[in-house]
ModelCIF file with pLDDT and N, C-alpha, C, O atoms, coordinates in Angstrom:
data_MODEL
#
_entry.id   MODEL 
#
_entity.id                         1 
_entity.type                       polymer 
_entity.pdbx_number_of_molecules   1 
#
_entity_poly.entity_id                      1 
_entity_poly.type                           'polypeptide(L)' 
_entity_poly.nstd_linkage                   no 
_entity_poly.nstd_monomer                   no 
_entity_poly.pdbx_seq_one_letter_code       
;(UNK)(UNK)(UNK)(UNK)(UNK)(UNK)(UNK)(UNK)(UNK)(UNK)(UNK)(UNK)(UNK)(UNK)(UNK)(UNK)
(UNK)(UNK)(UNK)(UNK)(UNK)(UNK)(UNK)(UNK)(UNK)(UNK)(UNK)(UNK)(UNK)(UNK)(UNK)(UNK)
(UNK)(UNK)(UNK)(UNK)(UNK)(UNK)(UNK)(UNK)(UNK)(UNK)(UNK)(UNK)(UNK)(UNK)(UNK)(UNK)
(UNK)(UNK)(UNK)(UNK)
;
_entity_poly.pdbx_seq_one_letter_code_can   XXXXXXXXXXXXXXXXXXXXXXXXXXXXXXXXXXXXXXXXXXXXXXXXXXXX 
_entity_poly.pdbx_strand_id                 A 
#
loop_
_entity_poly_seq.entity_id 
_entity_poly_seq.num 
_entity_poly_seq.mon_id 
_entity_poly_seq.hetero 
1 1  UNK n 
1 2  UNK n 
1 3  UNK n 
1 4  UNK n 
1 5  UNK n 
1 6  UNK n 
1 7  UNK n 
1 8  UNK n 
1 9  UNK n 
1 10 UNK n 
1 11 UNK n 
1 12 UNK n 
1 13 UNK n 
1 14 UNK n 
1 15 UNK n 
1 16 UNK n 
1 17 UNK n 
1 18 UNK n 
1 19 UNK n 
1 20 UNK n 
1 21 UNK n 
1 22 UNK n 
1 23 UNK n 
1 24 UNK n 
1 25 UNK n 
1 26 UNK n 
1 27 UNK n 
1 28 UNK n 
1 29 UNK n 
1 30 UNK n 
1 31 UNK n 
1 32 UNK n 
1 33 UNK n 
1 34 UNK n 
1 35 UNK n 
1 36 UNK n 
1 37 UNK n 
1 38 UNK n 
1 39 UNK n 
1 40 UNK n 
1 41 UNK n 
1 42 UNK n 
1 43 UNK n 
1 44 UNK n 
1 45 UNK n 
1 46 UNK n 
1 47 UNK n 
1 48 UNK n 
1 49 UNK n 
1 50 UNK n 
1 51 UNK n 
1 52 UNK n 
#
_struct_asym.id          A 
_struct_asym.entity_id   1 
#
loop_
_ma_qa_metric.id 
_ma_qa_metric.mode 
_ma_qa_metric.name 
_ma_qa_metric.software_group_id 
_ma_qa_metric.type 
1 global pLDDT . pLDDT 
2 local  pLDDT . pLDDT 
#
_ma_qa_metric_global.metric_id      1 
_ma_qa_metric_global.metric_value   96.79 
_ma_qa_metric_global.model_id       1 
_ma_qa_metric_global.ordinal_id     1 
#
loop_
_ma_qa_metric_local.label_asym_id 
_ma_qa_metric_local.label_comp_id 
_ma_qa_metric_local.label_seq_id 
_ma_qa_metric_local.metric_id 
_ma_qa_metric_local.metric_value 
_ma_qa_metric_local.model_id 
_ma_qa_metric_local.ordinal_id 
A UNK 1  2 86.00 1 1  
A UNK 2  2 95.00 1 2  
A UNK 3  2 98.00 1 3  
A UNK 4  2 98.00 1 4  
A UNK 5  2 98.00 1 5  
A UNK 6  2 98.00 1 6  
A UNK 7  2 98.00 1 7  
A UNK 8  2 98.00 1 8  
A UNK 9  2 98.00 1 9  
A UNK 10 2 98.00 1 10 
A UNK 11 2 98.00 1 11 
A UNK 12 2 98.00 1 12 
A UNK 13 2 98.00 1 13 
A UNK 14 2 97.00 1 14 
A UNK 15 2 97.00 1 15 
A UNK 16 2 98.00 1 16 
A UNK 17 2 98.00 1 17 
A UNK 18 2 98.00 1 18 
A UNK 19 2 96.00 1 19 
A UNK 20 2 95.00 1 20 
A UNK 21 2 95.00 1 21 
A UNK 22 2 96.00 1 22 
A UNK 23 2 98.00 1 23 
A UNK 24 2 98.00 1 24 
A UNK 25 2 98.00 1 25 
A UNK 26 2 98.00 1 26 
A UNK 27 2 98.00 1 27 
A UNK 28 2 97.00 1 28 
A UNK 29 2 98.00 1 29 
A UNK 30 2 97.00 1 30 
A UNK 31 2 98.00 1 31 
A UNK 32 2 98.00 1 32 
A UNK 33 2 96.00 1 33 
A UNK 34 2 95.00 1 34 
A UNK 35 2 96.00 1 35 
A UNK 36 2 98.00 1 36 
A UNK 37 2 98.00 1 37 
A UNK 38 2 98.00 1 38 
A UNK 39 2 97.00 1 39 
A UNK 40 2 98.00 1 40 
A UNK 41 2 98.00 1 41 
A UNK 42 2 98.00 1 42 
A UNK 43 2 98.00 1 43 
A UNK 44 2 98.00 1 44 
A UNK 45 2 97.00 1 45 
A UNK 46 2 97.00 1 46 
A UNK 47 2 98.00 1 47 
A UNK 48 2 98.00 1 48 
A UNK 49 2 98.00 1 49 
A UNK 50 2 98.00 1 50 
A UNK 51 2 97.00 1 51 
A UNK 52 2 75.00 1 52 
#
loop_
_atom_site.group_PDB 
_atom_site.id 
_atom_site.type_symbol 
_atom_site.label_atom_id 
_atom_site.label_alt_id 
_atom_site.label_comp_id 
_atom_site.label_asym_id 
_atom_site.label_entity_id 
_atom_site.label_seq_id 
_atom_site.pdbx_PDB_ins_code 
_atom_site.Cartn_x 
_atom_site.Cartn_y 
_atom_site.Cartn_z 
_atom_site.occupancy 
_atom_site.B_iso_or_equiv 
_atom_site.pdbx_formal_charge 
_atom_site.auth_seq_id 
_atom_site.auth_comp_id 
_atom_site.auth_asym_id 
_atom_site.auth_atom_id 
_atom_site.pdbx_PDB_model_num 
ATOM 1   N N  . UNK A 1 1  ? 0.835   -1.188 0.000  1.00 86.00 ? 1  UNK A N  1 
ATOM 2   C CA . UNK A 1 1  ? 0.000   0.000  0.000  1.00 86.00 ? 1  UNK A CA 1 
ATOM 3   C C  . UNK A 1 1  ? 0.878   1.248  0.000  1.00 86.00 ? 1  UNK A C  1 
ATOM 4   O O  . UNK A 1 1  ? 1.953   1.336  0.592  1.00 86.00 ? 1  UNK A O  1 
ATOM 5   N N  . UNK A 1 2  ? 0.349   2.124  -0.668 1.00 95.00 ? 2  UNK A N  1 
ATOM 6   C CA . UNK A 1 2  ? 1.054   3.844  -0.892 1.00 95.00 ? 2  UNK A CA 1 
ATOM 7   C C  . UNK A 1 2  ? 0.713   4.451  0.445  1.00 95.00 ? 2  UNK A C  1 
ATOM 8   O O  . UNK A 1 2  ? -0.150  4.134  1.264  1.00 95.00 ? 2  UNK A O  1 
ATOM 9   N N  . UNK A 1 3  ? 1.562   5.344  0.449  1.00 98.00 ? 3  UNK A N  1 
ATOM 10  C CA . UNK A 1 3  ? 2.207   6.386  1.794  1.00 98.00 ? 3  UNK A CA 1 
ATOM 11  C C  . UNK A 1 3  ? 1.379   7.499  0.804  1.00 98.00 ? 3  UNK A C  1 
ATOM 12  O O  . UNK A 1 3  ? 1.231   7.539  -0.418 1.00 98.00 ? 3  UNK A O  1 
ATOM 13  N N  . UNK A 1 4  ? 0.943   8.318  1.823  1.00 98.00 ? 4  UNK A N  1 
ATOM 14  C CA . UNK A 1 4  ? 0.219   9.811  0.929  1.00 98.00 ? 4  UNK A CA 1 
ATOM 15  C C  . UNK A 1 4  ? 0.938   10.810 1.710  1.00 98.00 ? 4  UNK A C  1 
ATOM 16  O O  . UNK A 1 4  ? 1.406   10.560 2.820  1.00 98.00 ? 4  UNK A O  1 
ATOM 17  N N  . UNK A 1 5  ? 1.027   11.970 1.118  1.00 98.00 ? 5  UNK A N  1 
ATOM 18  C CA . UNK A 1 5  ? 1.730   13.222 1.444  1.00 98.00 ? 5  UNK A CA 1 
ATOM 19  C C  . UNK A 1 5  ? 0.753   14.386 1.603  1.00 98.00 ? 5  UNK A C  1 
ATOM 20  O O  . UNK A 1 5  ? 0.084   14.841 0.676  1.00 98.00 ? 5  UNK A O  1 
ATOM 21  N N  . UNK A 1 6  ? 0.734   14.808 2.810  1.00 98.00 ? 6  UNK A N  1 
ATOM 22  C CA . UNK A 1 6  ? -0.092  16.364 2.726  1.00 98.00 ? 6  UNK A CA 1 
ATOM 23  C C  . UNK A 1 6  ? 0.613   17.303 2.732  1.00 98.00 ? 6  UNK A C  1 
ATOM 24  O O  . UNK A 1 6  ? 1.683   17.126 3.315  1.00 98.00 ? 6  UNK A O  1 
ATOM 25  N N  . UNK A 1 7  ? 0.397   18.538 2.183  1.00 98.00 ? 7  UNK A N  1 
ATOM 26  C CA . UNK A 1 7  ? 1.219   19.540 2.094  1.00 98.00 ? 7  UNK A CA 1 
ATOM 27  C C  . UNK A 1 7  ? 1.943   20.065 2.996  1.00 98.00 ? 7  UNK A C  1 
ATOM 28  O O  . UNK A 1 7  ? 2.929   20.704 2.630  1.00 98.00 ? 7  UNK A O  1 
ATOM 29  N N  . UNK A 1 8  ? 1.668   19.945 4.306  1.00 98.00 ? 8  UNK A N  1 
ATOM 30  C CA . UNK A 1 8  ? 1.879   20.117 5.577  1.00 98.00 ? 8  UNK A CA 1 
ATOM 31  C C  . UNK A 1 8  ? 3.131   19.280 5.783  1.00 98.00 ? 8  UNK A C  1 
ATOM 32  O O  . UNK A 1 8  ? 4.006   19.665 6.558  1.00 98.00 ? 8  UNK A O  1 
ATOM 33  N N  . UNK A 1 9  ? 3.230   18.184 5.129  1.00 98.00 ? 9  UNK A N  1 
ATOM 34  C CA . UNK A 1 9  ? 4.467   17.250 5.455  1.00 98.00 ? 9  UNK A CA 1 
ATOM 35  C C  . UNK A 1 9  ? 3.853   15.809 6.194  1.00 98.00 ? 9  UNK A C  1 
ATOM 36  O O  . UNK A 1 9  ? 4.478   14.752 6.105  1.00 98.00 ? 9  UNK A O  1 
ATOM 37  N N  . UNK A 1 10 ? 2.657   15.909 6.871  1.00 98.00 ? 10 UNK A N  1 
ATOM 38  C CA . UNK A 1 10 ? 2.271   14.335 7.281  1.00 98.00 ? 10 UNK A CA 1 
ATOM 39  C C  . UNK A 1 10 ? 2.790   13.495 6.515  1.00 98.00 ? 10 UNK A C  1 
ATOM 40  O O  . UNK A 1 10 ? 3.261   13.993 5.493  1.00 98.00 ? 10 UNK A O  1 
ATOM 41  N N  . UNK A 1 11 ? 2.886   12.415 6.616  1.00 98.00 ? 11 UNK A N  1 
ATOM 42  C CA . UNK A 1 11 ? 2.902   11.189 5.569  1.00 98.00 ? 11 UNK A CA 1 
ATOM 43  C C  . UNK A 1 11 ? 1.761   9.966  6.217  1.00 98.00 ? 11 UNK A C  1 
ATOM 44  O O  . UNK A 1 11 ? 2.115   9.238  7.144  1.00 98.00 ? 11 UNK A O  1 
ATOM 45  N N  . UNK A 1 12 ? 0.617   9.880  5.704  1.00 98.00 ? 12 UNK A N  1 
ATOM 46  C CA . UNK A 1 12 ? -0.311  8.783  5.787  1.00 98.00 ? 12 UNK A CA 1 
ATOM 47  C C  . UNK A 1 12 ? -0.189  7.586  5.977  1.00 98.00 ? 12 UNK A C  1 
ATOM 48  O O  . UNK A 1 12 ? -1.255  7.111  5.586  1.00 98.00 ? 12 UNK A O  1 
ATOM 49  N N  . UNK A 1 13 ? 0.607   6.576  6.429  1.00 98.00 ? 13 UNK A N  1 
ATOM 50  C CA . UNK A 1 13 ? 0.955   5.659  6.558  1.00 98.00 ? 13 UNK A CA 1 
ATOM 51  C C  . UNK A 1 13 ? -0.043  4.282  6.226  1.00 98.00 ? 13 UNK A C  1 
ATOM 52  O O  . UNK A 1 13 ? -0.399  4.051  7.381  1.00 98.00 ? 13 UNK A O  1 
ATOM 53  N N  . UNK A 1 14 ? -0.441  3.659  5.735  1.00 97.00 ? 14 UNK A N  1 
ATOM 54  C CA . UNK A 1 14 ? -1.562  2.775  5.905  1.00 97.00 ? 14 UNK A CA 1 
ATOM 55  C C  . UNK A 1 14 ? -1.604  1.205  6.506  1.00 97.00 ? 14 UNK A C  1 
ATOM 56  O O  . UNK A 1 14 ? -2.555  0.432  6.620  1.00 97.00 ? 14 UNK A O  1 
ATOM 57  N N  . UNK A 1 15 ? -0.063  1.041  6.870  1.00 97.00 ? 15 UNK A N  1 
ATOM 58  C CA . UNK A 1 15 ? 0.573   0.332  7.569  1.00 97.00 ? 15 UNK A CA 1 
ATOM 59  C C  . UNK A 1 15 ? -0.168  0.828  9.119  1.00 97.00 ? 15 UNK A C  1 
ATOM 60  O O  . UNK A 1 15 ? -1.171  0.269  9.562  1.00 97.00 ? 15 UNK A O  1 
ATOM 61  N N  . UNK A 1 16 ? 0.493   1.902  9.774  1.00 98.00 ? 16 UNK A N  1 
ATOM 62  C CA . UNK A 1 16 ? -0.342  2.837  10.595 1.00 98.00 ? 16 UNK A CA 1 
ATOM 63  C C  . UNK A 1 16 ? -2.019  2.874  10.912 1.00 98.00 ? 16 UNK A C  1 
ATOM 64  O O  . UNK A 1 16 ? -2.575  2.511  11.948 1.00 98.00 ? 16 UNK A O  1 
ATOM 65  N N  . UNK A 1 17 ? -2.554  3.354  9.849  1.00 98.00 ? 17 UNK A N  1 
ATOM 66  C CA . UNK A 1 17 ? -3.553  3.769  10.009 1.00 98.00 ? 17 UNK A CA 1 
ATOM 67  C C  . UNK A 1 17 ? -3.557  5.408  10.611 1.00 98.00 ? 17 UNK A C  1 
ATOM 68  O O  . UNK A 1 17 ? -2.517  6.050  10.467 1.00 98.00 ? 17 UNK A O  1 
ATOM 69  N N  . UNK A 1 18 ? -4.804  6.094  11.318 1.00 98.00 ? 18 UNK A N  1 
ATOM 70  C CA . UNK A 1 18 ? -4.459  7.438  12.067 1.00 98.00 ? 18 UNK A CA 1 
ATOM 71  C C  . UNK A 1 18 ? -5.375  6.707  13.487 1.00 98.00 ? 18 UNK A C  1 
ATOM 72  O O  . UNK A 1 18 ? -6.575  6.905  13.673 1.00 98.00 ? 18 UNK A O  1 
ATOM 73  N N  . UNK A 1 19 ? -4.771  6.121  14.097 1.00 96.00 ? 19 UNK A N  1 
ATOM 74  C CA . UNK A 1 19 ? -5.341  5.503  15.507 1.00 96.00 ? 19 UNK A CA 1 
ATOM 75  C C  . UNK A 1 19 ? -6.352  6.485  16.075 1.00 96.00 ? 19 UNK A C  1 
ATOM 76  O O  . UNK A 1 19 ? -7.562  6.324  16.232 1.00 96.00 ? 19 UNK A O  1 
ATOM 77  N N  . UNK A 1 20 ? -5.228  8.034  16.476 1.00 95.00 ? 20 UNK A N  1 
ATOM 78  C CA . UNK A 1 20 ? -6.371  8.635  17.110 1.00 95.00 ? 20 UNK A CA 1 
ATOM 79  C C  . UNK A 1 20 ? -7.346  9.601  16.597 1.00 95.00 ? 20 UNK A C  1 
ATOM 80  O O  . UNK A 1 20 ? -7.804  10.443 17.370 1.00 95.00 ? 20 UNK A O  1 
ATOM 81  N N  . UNK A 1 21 ? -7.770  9.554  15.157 1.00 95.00 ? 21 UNK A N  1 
ATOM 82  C CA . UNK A 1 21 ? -9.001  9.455  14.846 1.00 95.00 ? 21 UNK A CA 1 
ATOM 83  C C  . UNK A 1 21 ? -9.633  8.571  14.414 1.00 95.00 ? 21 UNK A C  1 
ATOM 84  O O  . UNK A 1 21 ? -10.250 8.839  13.383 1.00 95.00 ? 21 UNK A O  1 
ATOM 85  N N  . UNK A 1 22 ? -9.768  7.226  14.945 1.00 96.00 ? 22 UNK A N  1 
ATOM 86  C CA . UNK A 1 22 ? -10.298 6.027  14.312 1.00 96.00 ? 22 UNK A CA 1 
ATOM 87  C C  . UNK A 1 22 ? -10.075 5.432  13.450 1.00 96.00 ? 22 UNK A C  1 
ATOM 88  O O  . UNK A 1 22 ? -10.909 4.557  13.216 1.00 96.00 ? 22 UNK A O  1 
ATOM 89  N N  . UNK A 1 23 ? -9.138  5.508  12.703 1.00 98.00 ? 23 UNK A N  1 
ATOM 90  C CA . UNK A 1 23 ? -8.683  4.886  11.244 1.00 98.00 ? 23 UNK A CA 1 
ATOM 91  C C  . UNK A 1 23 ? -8.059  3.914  12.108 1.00 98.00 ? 23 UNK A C  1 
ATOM 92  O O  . UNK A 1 23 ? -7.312  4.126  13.063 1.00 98.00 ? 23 UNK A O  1 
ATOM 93  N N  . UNK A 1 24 ? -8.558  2.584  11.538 1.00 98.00 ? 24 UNK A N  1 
ATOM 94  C CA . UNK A 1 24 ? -7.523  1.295  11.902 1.00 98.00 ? 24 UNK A CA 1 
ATOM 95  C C  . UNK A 1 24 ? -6.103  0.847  10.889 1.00 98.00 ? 24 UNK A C  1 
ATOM 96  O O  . UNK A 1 24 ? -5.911  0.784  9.674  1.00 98.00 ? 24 UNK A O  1 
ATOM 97  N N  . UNK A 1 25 ? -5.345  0.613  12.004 1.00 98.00 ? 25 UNK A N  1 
ATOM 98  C CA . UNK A 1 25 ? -4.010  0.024  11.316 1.00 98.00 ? 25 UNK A CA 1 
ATOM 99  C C  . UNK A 1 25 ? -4.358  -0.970 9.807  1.00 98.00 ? 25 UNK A C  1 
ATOM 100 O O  . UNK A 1 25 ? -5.135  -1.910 9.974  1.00 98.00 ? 25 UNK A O  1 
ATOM 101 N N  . UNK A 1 26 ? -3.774  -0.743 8.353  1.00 98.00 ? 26 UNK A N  1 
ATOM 102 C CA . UNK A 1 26 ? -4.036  -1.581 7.536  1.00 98.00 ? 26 UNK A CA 1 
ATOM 103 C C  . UNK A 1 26 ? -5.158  -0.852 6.703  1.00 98.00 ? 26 UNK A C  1 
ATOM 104 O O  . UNK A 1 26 ? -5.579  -1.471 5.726  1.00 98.00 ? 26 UNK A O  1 
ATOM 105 N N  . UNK A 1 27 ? -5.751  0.522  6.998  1.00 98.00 ? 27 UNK A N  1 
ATOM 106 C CA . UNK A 1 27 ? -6.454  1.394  6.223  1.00 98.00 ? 27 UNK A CA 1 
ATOM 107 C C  . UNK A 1 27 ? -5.821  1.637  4.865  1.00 98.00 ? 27 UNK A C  1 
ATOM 108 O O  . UNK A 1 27 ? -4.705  2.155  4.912  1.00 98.00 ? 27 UNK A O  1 
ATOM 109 N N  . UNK A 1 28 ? -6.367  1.334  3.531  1.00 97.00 ? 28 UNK A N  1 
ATOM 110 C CA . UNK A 1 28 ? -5.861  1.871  2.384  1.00 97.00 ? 28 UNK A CA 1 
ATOM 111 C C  . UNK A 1 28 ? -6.333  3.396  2.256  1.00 97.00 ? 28 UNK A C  1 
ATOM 112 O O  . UNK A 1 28 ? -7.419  3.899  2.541  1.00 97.00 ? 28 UNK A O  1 
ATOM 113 N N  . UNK A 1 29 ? -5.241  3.932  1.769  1.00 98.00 ? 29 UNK A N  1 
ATOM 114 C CA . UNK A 1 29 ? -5.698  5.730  1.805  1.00 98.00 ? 29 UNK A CA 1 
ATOM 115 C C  . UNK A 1 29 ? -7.077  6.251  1.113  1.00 98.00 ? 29 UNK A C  1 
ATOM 116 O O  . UNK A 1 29 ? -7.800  7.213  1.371  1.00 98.00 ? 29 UNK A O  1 
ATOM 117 N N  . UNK A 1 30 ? -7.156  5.083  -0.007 1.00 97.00 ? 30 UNK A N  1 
ATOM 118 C CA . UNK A 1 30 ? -8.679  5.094  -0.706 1.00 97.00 ? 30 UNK A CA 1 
ATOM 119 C C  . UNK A 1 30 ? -9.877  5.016  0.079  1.00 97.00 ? 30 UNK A C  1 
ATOM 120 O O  . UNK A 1 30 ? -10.868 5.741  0.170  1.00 97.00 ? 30 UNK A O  1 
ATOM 121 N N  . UNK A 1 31 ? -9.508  3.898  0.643  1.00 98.00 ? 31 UNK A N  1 
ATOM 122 C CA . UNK A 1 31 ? -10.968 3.601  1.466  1.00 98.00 ? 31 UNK A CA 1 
ATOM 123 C C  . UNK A 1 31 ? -10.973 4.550  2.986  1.00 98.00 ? 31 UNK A C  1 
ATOM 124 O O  . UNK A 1 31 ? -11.767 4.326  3.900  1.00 98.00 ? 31 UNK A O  1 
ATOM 125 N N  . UNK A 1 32 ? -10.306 5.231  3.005  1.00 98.00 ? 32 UNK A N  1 
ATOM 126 C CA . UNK A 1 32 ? -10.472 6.350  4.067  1.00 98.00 ? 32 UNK A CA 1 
ATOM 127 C C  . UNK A 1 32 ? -11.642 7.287  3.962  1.00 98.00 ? 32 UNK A C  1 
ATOM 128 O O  . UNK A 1 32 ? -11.517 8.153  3.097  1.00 98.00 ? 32 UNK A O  1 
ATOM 129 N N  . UNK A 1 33 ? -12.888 7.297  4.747  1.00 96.00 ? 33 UNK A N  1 
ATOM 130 C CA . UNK A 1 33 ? -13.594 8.458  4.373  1.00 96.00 ? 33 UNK A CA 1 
ATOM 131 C C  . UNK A 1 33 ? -13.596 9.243  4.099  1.00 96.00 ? 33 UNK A C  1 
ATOM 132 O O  . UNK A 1 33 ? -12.678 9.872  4.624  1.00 96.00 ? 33 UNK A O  1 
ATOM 133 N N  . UNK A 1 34 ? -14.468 10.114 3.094  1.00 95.00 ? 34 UNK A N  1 
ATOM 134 C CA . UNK A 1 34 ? -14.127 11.294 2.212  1.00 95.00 ? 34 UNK A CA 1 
ATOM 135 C C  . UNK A 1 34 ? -13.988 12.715 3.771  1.00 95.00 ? 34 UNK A C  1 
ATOM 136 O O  . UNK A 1 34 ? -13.267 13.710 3.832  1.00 95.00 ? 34 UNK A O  1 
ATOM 137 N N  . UNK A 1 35 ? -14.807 12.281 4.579  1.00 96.00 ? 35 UNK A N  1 
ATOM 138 C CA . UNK A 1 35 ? -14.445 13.704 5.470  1.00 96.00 ? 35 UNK A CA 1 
ATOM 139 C C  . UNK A 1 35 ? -13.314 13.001 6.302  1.00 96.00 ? 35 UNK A C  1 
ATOM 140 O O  . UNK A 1 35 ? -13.350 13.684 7.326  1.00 96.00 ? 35 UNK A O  1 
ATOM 141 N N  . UNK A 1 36 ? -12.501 12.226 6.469  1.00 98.00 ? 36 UNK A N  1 
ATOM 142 C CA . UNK A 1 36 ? -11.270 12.575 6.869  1.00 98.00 ? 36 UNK A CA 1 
ATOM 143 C C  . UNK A 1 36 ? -10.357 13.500 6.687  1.00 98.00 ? 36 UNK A C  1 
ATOM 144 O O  . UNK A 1 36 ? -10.200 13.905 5.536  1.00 98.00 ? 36 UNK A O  1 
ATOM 145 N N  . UNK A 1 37 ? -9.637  13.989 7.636  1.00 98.00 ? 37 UNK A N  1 
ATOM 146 C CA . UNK A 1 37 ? -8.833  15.155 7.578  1.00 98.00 ? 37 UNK A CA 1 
ATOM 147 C C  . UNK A 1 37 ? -7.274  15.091 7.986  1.00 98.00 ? 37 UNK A C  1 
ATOM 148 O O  . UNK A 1 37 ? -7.070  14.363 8.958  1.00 98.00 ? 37 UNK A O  1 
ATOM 149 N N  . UNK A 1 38 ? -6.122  15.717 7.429  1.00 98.00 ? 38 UNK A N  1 
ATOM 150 C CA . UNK A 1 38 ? -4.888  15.212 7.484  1.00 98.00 ? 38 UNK A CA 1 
ATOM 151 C C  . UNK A 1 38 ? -4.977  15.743 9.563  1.00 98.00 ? 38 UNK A C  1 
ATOM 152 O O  . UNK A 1 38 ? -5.462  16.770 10.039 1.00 98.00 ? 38 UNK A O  1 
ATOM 153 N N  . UNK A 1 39 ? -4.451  14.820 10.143 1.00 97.00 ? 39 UNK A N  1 
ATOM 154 C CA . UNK A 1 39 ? -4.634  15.309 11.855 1.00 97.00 ? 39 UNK A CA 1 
ATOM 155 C C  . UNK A 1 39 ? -3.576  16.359 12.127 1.00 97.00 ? 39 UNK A C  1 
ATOM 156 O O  . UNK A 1 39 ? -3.425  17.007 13.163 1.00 97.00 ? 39 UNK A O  1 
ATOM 157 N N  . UNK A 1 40 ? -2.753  16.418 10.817 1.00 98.00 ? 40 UNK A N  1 
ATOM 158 C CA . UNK A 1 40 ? -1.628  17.583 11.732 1.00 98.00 ? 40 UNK A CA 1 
ATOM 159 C C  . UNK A 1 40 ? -1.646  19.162 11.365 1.00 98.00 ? 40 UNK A C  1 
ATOM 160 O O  . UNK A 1 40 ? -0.997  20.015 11.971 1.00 98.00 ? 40 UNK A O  1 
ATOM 161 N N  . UNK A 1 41 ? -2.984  19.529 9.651  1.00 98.00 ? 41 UNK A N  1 
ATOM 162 C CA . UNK A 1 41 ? -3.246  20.769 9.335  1.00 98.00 ? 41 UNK A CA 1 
ATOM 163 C C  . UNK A 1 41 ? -4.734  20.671 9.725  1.00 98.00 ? 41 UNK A C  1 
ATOM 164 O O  . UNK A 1 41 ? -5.253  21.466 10.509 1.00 98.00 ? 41 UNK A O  1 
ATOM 165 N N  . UNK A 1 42 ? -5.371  19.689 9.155  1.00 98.00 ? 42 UNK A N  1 
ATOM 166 C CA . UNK A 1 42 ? -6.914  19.659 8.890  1.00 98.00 ? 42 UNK A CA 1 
ATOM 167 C C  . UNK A 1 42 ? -7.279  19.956 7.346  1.00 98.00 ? 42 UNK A C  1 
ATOM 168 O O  . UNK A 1 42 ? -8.326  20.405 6.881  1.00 98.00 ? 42 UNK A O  1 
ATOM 169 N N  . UNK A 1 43 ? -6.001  19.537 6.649  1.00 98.00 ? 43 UNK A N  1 
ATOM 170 C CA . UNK A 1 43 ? -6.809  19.697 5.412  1.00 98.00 ? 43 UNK A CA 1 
ATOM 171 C C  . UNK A 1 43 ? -7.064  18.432 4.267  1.00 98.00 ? 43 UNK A C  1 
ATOM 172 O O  . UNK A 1 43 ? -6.526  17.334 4.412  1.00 98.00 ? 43 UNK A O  1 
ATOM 173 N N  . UNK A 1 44 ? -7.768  18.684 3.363  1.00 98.00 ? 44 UNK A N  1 
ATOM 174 C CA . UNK A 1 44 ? -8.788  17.482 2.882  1.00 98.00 ? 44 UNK A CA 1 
ATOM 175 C C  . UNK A 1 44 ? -7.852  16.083 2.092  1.00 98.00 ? 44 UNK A C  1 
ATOM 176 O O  . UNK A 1 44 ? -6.814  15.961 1.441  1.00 98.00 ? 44 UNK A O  1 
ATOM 177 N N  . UNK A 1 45 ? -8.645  15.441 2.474  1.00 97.00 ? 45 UNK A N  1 
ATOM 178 C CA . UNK A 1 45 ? -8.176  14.053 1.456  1.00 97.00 ? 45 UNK A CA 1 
ATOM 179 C C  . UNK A 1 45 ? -7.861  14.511 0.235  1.00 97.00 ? 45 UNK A C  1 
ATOM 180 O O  . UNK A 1 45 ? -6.931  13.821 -0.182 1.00 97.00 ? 45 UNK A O  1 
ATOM 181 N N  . UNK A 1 46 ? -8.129  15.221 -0.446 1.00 97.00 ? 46 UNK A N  1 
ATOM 182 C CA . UNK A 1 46 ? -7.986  15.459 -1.849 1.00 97.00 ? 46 UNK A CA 1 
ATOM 183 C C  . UNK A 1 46 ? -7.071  16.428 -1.933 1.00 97.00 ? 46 UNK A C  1 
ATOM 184 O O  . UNK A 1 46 ? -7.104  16.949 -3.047 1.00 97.00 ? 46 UNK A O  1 
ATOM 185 N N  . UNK A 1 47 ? -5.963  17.063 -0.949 1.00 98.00 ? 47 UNK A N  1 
ATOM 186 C CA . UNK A 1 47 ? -5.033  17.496 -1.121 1.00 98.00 ? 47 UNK A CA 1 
ATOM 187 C C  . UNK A 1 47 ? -3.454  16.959 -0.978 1.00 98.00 ? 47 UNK A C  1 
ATOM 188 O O  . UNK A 1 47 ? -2.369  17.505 -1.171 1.00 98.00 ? 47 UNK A O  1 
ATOM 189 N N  . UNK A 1 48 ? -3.963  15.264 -0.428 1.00 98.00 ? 48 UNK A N  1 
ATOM 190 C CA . UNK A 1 48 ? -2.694  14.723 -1.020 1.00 98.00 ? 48 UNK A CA 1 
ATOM 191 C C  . UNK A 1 48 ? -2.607  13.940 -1.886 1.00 98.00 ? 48 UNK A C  1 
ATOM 192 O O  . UNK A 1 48 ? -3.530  13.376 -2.474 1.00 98.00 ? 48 UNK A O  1 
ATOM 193 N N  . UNK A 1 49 ? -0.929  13.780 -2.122 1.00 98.00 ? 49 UNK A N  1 
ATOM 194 C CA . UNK A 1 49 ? -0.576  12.982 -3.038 1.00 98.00 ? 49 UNK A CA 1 
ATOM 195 C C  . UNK A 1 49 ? 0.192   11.517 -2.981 1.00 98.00 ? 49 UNK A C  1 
ATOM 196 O O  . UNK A 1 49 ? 0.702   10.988 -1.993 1.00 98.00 ? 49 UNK A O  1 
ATOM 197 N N  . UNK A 1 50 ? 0.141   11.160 -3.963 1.00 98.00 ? 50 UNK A N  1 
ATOM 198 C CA . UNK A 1 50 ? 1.359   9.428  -3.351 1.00 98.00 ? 50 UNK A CA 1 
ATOM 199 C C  . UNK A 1 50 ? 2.514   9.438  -3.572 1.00 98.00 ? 50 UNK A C  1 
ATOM 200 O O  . UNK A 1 50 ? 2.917   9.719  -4.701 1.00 98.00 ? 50 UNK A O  1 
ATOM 201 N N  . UNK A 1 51 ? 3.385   9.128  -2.531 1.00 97.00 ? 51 UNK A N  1 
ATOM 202 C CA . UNK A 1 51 ? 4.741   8.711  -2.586 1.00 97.00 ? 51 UNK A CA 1 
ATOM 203 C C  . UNK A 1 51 ? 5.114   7.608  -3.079 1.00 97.00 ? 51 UNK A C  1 
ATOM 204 O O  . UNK A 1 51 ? 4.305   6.738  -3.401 1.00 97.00 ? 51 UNK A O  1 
ATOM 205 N N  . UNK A 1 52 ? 6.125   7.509  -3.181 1.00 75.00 ? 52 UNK A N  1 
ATOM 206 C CA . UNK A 1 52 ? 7.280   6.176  -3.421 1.00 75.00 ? 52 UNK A CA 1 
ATOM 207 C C  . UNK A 1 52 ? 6.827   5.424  -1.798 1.00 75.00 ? 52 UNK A C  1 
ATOM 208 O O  . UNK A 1 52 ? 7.373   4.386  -1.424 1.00 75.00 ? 52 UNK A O  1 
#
């Protein structure tokens, strides 16, 4: 699974998941709900991109 990048610098992990907003470990960045939000700006799924 792809690592996603928010502009902010997060990196999405999907190995990870985002624990403390409910995303379970093994989350693909796709199937993440559309109102999820990056936890370290607050900004939208559709402002990142995929890494290597």
């Amino acid at each position: 699974m792809k690592k996603w990048e928010c502009p902010c610098g997060y990196i999405y992990d999907p190995v990870e998941g985002d624990y403390d907003n409910g995303i379970e470990a093994g989350t693909a960045f796709e199937d993440l709900p559309d109102t999820w939000l990056c936890p370290k700006c607050g900004a939208a799924k559709e402002d990142f991109w995929p890494i290597a």
